[in-house]
C-alpha positions as CSV (number, residue, x, y, z in Angstrom):
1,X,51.8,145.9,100.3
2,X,48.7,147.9,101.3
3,X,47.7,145.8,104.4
4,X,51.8,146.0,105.7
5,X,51.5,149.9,105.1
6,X,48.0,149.7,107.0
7,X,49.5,147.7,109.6
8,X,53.1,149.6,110.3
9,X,50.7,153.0,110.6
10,X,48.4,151.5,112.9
11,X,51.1,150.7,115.4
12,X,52.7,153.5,114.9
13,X,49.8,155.5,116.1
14,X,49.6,153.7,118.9
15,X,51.1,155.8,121.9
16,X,53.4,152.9,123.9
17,X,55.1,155.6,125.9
18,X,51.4,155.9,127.4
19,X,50.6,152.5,127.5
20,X,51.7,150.6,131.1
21,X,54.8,148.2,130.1
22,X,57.6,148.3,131.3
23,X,59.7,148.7,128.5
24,X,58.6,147.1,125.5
25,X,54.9,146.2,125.0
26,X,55.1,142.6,124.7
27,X,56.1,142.4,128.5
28,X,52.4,142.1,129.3
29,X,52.9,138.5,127.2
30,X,53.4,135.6,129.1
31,X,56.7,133.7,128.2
32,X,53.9,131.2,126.2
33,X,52.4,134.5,124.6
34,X,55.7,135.6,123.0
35,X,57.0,132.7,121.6
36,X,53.6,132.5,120.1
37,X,53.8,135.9,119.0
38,X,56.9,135.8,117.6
39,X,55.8,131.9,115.9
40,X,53.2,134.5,114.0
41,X,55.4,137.1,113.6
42,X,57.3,134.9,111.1
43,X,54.1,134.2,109.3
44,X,53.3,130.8,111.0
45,X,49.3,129.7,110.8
46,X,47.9,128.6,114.0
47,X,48.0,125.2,113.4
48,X,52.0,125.4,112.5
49,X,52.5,127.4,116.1
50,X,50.8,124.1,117.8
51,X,52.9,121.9,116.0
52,X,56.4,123.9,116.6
53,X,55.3,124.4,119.9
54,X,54.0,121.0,120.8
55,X,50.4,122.0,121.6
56,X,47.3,121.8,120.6
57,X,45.3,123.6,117.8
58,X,42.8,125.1,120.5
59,X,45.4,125.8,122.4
60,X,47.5,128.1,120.0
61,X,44.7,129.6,119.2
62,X,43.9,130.5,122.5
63,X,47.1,132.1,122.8
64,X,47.3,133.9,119.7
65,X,43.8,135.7,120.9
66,X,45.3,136.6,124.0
67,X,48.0,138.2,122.4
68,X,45.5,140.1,119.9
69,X,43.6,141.5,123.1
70,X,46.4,142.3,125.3
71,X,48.6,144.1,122.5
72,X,45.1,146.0,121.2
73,X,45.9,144.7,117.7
74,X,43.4,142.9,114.9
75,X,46.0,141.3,112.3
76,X,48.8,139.1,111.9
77,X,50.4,142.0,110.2
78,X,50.0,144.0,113.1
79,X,51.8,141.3,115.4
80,X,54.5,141.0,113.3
81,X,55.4,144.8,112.7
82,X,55.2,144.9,116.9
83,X,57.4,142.1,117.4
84,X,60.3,143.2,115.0
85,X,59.7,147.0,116.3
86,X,60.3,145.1,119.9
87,X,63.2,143.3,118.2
88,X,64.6,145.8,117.0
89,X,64.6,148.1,120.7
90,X,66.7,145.8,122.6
């Protein structure tokens, strides 16, 4: 429960009014990004996001960095609290 708590504060300290998206801040993702990110969101490893998705290991894990960097996040935890937040807005 600690690391959700952790997580949910460290997004919420995160400023998205003065970060540049658009409206949400998964519209920096590619299309491929947020599936994956929403794959991860649900709690899927890496290697079950190449296999629902069709792609390789390397590949999923490529994109599930790229989605760490771009979003400024560390955890799974933190992905997951962004994309339901995101869900959630519209």
């Amino acid at each position: 429960m600690k690391e959700t708590q952790y997580a949910a504060t460290a997004v919420g300290t995160q400023s998205l009014a003065t970060e540049p998206y658009a409206s949400s801040p998964v519209d920096c993702l590619t299309k491929r990004e947020r599936q994956v990110a929403e794959l991860v969101a649900t709690g899927m490893s890496t290697k079950q996001v190449a296999a629902t998705l069709n792609i390789s290991f390397h590949t999923a894990r490529h994109h599930t960095e790229r989605v760490f960097a771009k979003l400024g996040l560390r955890t799974r935890v933190e992905v997951a609290v962004l994309v339901v937040r995101c869900q959630a807005m519209g």
